[in-house]
TIRO-2110 file (N, C-alpha, C; in Angstrom, 1 decimal):
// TIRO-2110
-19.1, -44.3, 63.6, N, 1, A
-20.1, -45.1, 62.8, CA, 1, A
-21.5, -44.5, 62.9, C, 1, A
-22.3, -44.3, 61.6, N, 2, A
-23.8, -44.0, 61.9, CA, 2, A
-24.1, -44.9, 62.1, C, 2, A
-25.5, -44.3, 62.3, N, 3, A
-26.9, -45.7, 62.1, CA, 3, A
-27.7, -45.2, 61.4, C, 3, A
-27.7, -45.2, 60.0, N, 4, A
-28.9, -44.4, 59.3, CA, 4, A
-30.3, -45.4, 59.7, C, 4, A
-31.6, -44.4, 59.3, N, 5, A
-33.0, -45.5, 59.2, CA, 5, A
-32.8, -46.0, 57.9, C, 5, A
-33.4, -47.0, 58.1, N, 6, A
-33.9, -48.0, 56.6, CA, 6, A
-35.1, -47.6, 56.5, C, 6, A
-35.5, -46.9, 55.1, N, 7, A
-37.2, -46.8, 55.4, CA, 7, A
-37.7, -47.9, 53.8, C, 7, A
-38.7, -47.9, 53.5, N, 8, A
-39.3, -49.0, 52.5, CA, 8, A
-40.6, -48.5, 52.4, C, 8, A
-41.1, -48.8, 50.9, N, 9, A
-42.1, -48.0, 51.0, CA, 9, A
-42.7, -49.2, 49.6, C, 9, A
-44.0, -49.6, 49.3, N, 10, A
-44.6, -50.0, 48.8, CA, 10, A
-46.5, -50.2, 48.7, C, 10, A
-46.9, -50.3, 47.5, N, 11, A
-48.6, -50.2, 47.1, CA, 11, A
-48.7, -51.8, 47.5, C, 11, A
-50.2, -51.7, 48.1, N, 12, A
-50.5, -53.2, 48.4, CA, 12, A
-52.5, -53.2, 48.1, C, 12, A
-52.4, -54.3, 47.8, N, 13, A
-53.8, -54.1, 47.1, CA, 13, A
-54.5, -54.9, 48.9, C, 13, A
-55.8, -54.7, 49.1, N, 14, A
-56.4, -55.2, 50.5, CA, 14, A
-56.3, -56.7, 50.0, C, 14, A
-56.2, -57.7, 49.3, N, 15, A
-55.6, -59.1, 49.6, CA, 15, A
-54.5, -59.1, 49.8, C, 15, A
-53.3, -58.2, 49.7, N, 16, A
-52.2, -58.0, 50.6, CA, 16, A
-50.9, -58.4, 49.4, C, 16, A
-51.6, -58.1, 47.7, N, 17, A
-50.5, -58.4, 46.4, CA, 17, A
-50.0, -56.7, 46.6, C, 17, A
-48.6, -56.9, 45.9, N, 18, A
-48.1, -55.7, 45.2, CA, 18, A
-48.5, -55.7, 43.8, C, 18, A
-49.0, -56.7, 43.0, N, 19, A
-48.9, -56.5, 41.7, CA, 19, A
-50.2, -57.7, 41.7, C, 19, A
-51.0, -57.7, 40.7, N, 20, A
-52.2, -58.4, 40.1, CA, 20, A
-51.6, -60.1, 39.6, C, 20, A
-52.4, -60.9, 39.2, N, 21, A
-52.6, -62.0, 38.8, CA, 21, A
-51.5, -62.0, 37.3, C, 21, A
-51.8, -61.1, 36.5, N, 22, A
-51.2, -61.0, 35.4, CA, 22, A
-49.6, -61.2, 35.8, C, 22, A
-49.0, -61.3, 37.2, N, 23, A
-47.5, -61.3, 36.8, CA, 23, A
-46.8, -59.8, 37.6, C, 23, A
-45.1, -59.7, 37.2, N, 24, A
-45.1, -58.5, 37.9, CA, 24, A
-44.9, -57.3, 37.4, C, 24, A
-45.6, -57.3, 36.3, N, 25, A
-46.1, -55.9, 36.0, CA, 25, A
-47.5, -55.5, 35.9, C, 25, A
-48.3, -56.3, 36.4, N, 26, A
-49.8, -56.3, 36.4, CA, 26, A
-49.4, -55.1, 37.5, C, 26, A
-49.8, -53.7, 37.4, N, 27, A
-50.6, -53.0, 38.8, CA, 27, A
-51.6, -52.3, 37.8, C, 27, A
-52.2, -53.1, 37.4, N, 28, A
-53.7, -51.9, 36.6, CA, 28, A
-54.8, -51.9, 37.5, C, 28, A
-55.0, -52.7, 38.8, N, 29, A
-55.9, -52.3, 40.1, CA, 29, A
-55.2, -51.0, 40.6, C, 29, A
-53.6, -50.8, 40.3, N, 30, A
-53.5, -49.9, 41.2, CA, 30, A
-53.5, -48.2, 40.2, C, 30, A
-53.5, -48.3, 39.1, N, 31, A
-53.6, -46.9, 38.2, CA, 31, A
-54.6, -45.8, 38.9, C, 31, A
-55.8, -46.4, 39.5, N, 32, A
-56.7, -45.1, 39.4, CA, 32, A
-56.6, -44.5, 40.6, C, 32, A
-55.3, -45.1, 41.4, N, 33, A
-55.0, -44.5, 43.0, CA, 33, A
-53.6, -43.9, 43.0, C, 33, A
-52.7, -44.1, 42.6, N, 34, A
-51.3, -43.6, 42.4, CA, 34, A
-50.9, -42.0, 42.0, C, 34, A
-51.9, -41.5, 41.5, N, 35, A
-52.1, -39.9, 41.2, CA, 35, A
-53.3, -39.7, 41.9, C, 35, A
-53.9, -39.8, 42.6, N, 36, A
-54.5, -38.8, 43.8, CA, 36, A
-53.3, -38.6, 45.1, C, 36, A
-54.4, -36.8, 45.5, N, 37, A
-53.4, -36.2, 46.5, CA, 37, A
-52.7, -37.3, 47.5, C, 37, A
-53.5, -38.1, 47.8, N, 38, A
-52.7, -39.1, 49.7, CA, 38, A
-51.6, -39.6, 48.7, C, 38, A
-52.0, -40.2, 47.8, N, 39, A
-50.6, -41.2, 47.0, CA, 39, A
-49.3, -39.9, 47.0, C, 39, A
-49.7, -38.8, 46.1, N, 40, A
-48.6, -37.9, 45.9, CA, 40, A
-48.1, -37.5, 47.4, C, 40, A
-49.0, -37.2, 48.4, N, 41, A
-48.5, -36.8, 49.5, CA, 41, A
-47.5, -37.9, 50.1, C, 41, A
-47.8, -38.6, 49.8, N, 42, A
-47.4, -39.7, 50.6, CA, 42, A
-45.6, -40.4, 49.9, C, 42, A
-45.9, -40.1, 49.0, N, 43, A
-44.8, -40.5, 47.8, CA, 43, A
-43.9, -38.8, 48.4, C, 43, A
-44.1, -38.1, 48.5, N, 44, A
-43.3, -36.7, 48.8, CA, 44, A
-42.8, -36.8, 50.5, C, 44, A
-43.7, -37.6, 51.0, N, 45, A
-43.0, -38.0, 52.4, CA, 45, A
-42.2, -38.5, 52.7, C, 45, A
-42.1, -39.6, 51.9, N, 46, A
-41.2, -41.0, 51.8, CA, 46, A
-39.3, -40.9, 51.6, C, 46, A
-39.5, -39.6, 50.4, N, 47, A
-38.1, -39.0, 49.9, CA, 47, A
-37.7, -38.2, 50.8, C, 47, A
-38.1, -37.5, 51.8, N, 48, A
-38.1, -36.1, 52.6, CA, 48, A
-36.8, -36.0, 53.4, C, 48, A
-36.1, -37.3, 53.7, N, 49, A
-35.3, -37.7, 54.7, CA, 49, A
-34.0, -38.4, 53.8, C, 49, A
-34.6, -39.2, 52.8, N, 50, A
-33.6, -39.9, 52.5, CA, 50, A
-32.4, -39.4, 51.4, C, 50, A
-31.8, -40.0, 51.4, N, 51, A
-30.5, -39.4, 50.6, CA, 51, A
-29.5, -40.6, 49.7, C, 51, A
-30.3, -41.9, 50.0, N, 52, A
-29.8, -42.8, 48.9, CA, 52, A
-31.3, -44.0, 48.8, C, 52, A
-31.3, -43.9, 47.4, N, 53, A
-32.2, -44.9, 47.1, CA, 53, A
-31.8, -46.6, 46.9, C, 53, A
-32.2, -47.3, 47.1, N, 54, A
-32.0, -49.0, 47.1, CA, 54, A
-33.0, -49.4, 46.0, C, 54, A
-32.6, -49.9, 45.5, N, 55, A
-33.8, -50.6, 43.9, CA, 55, A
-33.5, -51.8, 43.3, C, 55, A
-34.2, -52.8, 43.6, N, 56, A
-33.9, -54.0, 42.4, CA, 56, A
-34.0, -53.6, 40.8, C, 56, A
-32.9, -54.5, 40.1, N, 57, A
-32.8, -53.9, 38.8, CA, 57, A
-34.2, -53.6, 38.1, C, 57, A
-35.3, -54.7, 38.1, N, 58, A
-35.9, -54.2, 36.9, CA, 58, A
-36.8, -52.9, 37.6, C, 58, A
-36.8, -52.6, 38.7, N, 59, A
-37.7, -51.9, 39.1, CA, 59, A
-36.7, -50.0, 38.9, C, 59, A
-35.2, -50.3, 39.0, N, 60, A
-34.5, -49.2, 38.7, CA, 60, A
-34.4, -49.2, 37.1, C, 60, A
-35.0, -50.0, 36.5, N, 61, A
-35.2, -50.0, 34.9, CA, 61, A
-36.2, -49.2, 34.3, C, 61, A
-37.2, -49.7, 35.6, N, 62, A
-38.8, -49.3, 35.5, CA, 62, A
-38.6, -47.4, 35.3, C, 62, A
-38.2, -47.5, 36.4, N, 63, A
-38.4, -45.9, 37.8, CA, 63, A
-37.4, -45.1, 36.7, C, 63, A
-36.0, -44.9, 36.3, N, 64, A
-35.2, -44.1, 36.0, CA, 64, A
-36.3, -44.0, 34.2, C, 64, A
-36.6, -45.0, 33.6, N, 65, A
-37.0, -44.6, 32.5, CA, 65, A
-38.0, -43.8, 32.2, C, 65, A
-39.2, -44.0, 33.4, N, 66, A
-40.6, -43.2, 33.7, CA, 66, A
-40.0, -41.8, 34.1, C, 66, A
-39.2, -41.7, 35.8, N, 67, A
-38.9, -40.4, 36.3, CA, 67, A
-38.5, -39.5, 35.8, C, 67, A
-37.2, -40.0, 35.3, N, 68, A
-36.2, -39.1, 34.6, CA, 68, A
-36.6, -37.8, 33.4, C, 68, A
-37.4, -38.2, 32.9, N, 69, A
-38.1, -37.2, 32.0, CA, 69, A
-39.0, -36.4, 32.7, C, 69, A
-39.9, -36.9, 33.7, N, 70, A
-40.7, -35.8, 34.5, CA, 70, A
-39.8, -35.1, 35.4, C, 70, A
-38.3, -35.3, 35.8, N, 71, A
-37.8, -34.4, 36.8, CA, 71, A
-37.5, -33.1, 36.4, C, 71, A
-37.7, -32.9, 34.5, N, 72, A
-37.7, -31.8, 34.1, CA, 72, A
-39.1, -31.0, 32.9, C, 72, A
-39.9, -32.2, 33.6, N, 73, A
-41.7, -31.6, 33.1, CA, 73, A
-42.0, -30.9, 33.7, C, 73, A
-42.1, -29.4, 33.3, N, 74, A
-42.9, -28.5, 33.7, CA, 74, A
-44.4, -28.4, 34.2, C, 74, A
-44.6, -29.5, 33.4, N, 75, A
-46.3, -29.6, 33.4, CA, 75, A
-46.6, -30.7, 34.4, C, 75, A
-45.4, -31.2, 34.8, N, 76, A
-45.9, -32.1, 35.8, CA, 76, A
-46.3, -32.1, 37.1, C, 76, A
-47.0, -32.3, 37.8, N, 77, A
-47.7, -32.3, 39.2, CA, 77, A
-46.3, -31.9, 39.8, C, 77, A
-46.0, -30.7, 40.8, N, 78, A
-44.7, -30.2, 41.5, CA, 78, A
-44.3, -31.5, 42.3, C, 78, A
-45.3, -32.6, 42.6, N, 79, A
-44.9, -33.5, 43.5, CA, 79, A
-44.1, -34.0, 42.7, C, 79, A
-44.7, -34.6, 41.9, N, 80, A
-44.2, -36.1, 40.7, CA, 80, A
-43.0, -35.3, 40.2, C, 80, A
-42.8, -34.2, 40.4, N, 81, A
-41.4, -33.5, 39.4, CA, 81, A
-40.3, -33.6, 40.5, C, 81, A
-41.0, -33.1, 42.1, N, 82, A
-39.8, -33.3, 43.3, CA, 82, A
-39.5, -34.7, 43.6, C, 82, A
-40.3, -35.7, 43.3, N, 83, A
-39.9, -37.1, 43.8, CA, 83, A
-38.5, -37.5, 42.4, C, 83, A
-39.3, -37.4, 41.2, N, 84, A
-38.4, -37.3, 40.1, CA, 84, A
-36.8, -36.6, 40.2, C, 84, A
-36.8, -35.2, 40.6, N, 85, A
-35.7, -34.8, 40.9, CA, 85, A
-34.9, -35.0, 41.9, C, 85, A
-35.7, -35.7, 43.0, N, 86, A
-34.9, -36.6, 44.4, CA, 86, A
-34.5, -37.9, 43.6, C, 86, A
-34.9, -38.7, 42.8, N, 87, A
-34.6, -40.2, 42.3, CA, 87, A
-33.3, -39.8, 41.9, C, 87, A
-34.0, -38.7, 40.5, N, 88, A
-32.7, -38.3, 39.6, CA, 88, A
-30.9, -38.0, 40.2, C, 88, A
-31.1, -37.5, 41.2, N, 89, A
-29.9, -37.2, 42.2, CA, 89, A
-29.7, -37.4, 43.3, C, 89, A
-30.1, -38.4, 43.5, N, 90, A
-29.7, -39.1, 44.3, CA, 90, A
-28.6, -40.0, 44.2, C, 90, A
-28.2, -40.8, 45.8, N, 91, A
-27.1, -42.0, 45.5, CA, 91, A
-28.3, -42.7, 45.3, C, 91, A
-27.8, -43.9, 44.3, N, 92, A
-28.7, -45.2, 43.8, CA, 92, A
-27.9, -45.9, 43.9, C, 92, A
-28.3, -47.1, 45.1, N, 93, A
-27.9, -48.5, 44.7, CA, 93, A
-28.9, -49.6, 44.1, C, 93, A
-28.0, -50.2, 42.9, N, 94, A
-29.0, -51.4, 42.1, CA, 94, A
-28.5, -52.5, 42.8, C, 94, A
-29.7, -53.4, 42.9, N, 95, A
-29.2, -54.7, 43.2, CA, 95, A
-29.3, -55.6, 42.1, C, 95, A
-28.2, -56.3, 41.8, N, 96, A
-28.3, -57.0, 40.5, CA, 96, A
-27.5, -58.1, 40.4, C, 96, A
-28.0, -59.2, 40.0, N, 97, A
-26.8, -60.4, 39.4, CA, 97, A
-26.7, -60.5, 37.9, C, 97, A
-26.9, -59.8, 37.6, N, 98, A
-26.6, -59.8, 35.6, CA, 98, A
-26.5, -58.4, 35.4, C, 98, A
-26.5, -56.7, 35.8, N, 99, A
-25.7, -55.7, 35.6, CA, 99, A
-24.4, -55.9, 36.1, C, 99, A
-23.3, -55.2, 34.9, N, 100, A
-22.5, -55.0, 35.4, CA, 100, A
-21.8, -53.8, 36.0, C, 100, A
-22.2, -52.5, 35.1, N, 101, A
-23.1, -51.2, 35.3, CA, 101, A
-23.8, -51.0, 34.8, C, 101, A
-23.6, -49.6, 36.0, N, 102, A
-25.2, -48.9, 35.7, CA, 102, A
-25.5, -48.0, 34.7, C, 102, A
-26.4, -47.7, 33.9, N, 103, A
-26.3, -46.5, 32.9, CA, 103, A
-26.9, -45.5, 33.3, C, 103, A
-27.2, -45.2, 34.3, N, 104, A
-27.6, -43.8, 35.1, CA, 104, A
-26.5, -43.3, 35.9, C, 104, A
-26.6, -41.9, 36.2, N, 105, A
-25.6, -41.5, 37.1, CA, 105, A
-26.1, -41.8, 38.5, C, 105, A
-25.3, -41.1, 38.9, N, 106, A
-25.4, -41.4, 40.8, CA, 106, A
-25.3, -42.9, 41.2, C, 106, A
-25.1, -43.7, 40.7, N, 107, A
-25.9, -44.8, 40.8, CA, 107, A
-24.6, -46.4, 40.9, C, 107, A
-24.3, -47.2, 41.5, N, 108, A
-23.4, -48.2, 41.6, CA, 108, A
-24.6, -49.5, 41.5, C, 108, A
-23.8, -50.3, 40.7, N, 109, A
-24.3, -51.6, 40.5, CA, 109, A
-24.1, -52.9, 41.6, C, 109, A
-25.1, -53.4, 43.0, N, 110, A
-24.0, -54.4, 43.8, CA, 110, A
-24.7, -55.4, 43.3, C, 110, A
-23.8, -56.5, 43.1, N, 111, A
-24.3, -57.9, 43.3, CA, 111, A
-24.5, -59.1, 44.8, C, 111, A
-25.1, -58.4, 45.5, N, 112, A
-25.0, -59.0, 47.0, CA, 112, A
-26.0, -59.2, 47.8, C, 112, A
-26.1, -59.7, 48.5, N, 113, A
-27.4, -60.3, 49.6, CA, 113, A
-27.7, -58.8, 50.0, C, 113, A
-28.8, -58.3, 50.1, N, 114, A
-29.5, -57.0, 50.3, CA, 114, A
-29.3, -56.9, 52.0, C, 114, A
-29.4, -57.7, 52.4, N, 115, A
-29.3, -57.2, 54.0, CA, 115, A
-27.5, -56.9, 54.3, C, 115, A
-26.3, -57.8, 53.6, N, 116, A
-24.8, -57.4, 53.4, CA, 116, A
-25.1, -55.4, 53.0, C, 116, A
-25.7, -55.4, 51.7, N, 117, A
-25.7, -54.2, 51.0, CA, 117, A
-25.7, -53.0, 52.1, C, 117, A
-27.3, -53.2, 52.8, N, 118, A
-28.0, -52.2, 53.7, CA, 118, A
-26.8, -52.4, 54.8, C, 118, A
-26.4, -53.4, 55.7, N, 119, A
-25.8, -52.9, 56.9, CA, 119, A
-24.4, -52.2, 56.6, C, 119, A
-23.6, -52.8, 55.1, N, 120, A
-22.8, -51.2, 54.8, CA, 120, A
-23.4, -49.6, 54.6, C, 120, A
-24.6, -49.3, 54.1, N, 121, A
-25.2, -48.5, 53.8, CA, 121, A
-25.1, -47.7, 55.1, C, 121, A
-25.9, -48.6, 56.1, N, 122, A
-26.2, -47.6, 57.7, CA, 122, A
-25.3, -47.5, 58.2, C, 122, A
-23.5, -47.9, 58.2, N, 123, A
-22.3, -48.0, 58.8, CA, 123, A
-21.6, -45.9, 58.2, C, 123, A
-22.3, -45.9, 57.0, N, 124, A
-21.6, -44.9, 56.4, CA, 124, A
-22.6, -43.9, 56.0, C, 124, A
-22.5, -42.8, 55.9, N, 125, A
-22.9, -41.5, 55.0, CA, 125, A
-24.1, -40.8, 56.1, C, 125, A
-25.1, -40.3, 55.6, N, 126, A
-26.0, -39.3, 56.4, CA, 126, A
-27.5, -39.6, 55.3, C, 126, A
-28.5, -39.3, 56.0, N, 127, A
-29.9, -39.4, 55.8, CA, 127, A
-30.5, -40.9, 55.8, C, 127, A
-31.9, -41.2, 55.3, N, 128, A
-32.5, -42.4, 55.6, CA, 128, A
-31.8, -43.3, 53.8, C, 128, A
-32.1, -44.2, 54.0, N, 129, A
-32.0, -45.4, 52.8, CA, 129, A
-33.4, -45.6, 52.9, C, 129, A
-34.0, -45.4, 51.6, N, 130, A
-35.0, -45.7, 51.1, CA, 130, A
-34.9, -46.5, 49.8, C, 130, A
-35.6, -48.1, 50.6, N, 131, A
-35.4, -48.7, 49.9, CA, 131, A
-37.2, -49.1, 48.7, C, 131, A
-36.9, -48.7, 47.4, N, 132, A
-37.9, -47.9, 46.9, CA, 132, A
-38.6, -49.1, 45.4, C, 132, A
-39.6, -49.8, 46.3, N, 133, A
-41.2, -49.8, 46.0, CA, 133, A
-40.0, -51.2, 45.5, C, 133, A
-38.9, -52.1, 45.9, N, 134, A
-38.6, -53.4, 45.4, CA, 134, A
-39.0, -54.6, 46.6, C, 134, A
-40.3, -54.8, 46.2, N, 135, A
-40.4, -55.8, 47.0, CA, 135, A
-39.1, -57.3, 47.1, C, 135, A
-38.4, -57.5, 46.2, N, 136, A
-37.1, -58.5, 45.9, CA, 136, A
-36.1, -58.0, 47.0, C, 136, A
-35.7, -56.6, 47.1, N, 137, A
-34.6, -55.9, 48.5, CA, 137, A
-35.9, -56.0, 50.1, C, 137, A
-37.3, -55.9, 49.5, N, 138, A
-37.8, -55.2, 50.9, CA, 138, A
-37.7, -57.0, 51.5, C, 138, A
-38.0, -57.7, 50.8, N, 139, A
-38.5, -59.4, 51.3, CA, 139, A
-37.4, -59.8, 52.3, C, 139, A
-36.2, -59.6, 52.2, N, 140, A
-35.0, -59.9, 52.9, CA, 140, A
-34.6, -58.8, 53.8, C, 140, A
-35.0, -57.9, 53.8, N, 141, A
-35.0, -57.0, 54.7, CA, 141, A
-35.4, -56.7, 56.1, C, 141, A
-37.1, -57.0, 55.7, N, 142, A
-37.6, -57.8, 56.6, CA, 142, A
-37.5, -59.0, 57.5, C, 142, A
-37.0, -59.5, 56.3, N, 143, A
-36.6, -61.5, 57.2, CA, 143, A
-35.3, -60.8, 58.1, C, 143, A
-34.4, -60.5, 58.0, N, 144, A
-33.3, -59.9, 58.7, CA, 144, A
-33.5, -58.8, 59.6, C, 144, A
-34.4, -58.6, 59.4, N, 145, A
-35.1, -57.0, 60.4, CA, 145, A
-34.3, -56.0, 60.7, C, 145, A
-34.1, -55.6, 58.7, N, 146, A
-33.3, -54.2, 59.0, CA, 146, A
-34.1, -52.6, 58.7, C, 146, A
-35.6, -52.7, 58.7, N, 147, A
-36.1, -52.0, 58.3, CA, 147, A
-36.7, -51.2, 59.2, C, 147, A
-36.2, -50.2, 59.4, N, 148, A
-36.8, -49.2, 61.0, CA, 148, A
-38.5, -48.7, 60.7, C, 148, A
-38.6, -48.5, 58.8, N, 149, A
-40.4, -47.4, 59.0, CA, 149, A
-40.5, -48.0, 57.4, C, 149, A
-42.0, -48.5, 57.6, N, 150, A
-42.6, -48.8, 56.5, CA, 150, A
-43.7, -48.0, 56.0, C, 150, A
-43.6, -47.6, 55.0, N, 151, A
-44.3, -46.8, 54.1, CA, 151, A
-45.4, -47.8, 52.9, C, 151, A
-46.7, -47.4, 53.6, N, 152, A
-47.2, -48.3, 52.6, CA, 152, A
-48.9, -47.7, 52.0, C, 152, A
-48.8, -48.1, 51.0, N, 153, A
-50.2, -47.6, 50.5, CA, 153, A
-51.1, -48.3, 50.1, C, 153, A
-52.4, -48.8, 50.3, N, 154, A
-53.5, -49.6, 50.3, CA, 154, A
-54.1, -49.3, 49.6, C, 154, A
-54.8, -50.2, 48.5, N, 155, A
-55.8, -49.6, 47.7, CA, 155, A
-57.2, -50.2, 47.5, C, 155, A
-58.2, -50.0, 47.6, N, 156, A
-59.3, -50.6, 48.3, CA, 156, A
-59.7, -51.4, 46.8, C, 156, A
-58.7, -52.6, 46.3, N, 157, A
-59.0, -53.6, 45.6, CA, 157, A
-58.6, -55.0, 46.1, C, 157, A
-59.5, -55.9, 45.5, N, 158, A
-58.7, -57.7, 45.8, CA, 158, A
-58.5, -58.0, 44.6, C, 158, A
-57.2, -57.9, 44.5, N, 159, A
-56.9, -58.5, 43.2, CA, 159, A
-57.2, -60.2, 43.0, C, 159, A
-57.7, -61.1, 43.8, N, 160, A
-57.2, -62.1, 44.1, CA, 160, A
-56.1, -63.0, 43.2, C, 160, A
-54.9, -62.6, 43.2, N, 161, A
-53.6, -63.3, 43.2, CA, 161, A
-52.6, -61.8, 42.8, C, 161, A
-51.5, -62.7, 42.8, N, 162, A
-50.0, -61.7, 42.8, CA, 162, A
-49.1, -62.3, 43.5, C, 162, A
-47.9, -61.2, 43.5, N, 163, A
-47.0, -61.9, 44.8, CA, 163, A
-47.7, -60.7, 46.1, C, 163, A
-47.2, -61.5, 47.5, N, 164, A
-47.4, -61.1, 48.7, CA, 164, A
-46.1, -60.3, 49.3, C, 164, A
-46.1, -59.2, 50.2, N, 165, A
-45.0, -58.7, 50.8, CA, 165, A
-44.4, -59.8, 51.9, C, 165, A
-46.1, -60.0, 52.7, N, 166, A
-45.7, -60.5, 54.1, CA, 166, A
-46.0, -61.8, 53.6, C, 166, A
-44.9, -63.1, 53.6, N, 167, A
-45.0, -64.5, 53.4, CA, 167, A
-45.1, -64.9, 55.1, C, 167, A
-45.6, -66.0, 55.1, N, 168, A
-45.3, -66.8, 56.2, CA, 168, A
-43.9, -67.0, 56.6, C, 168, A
-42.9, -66.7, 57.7, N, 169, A
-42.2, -67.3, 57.9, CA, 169, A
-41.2, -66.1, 58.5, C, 169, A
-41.7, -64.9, 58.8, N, 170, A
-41.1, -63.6, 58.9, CA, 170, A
-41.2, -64.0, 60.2, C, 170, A
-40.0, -63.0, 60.5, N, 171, A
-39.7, -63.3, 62.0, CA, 171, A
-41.0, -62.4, 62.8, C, 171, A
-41.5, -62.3, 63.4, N, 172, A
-42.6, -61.5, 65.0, CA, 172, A
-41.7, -60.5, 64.8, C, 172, A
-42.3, -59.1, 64.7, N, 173, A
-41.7, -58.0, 65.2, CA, 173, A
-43.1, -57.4, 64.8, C, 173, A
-42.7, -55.8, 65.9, N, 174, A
-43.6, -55.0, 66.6, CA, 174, A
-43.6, -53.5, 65.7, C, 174, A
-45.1, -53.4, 65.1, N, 175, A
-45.1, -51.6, 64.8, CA, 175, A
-46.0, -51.0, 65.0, C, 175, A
-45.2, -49.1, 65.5, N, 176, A
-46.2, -48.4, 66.0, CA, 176, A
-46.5, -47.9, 64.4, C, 176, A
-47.8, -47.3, 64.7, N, 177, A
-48.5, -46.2, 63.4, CA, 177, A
-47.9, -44.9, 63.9, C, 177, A
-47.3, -44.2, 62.7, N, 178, A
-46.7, -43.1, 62.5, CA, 178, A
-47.6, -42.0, 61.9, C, 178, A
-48.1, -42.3, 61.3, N, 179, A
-49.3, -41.1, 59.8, CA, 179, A
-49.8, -42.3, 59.3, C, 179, A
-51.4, -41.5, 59.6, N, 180, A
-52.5, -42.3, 58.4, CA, 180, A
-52.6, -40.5, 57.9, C, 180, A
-53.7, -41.7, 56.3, N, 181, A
-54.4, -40.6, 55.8, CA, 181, A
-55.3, -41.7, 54.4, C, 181, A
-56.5, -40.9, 54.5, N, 182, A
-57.4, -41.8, 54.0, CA, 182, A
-57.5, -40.5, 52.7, C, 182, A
-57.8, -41.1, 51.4, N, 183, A
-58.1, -40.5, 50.3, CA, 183, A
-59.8, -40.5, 49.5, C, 183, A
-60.1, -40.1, 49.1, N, 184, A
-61.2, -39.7, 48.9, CA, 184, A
-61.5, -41.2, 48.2, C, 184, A
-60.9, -41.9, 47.6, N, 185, A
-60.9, -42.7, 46.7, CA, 185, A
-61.1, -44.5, 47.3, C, 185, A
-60.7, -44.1, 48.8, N, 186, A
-60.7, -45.0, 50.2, CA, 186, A
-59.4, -45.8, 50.1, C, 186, A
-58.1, -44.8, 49.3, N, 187, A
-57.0, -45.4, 49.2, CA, 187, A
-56.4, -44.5, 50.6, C, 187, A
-55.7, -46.0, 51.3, N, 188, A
-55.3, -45.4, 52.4, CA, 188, A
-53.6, -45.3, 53.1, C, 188, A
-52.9, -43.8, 52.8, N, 189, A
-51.3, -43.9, 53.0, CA, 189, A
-51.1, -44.1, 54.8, C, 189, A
-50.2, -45.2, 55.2, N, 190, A
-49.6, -45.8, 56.4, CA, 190, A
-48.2, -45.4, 56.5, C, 190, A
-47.9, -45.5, 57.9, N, 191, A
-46.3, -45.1, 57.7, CA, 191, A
-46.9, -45.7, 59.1, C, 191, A
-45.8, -47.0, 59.2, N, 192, A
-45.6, -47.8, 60.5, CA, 192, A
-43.9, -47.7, 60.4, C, 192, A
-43.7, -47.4, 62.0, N, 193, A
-41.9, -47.2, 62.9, CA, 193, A
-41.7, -48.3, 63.4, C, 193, A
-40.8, -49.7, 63.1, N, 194, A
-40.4, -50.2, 64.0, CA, 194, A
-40.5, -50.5, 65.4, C, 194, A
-40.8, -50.9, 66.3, N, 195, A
-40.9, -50.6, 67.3, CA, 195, A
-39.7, -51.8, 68.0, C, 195, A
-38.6, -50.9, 68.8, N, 196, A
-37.3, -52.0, 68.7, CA, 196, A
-36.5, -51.4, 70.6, C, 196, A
END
């Protein structure tokens, strides 16, 4: 039996939304920080280990429509092309109650409590599970405390409203700081390790 890590990685505005007031596709607080160096660096760290991606549907709706065309842009930033060609081929699990499949390769459709999903995940295969920018997989993840290293990126806005990562009601658990890095832009990449 392995034990792969669970890593998770998501943008959080300093009132502590992933997404603006408008709903959950509002991130236009987060546009003018997601292409500077710390974001790309940071977004190139994240994939470095892992070898299967985790995604709620609309966010693997989002991600495969956007990436999949830059993993073969030439003109695109060598990072934004290697995260793209890590998504593109990688294993992908979708989490979904209304797919039935998937229309991407690599990629299986489950319908199942995300913490069921992950502890088959770490029982089998090699590298980290990155589970990638769905706060809907990361929220139960959490509550269950399957998440070894959080990847997270701050951006020096209050949106005031959105949804929250951290609700009230999460269980106490302990993290060390792994990598900072501050951006010129005072957007700042985190990577906190479980501490267990």
């Amino acid at each position: 039996m392995t034990s792969r890590t669970v890593t998770a990685n998501l943008n959080l505005s300093l009132d502590g939304h992933y997404n603006g007031p408008g709903g959950p596709g509002d991130f236009s607080a987060f546009i003018p920080y997601v292409t500077s160096d710390v974001a790309r660096d940071h977004m190139t760290r994240l994939h470095e280990s892992a070898t299967t991606a985790v995604l709620g549907r609309i966010n693997a709706e989002g991600f495969m429509g956007y990436w999949s065309p830059v993993a073969v842009d030439s003109d695109a930033d060598p990072r934004d092309r290697g995260y793209a060609r890590w998504l593109v081929g990688s294993e992908k699990v979708v989490l979904s109650t209304t797919l039935t499949e998937a229309p991407w390769e690599r990629t299986r459709v489950v319908n199942a409590p995300a913490a069921d999903v992950v502890t088959e995940l770490k029982a089998e295969g090699e590298g980290d599970i990155l589970v990638n920018c769905s706060a809907s997989v990361i929220k139960p993840l959490l509550a269950a405390d399957l998440i070894d290293r959080l990847y997270l990126m701050i951006f020096p806005e209050i949106t005031g409203g959105g949804q929250r990562l951290f609700e009230d009601g999460l269980p106490s658990t302990s993290w060390t700081l792994a990598h900072q890095e501050v951006g010129k832009l005072g957007e700042i990449a985190l990577v906190y390790d479980r501490s267990r």
